[in-house]
C-alpha positions as CSV (number, residue, x, y, z in Angstrom):
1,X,0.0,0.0,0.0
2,X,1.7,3.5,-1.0
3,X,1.0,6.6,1.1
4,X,0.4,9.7,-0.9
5,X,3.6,12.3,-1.3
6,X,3.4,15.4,1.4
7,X,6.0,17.9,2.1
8,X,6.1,20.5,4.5
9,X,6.5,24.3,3.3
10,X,6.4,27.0,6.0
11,X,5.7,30.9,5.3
12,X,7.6,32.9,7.2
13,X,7.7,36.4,7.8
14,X,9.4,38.4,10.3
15,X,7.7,41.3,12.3
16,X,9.0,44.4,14.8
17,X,6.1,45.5,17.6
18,X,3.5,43.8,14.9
19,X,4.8,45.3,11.9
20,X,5.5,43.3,9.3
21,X,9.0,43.6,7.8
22,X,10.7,43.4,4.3
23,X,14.0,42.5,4.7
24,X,16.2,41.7,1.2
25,X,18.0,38.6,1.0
26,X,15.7,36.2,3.7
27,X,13.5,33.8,2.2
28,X,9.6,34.0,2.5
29,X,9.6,30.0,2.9
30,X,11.1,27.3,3.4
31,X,10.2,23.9,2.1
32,X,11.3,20.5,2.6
33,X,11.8,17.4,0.3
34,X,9.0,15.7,-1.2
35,X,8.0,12.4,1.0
36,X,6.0,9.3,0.8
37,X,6.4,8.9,4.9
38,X,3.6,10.1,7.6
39,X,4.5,13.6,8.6
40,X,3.9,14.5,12.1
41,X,3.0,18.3,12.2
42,X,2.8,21.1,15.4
43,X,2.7,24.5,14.9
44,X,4.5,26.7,17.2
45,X,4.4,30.2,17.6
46,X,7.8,32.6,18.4
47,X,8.1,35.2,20.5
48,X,11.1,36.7,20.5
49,X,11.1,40.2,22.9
50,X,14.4,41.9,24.3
């Protein structure tokens, strides 16, 4: 029995006080190899404050 292919591709976007920011050069996602293996998932928010 095959499983169907999955990847996982995450959107990130960095933000300042809840501003969104542009900054050149960072990429807007990041994805990962195609798979034919369960993928667990959990989402995690980040917080990052000084």
């Amino acid at each position: 029995m095959s499983r169907p292919a999955a990847r996982l591709v995450y959107d990130v976007h960095v933000e300042q006080n809840g501003t969104r920011l542009d900054l050149d050069g960072l990429p807007t996602t990041f994805a990962s190899p195609w798979s034919s293996v369960a993928i667990p998932v959990a989402e995690v928010p980040l917080v990052v404050s000084p």
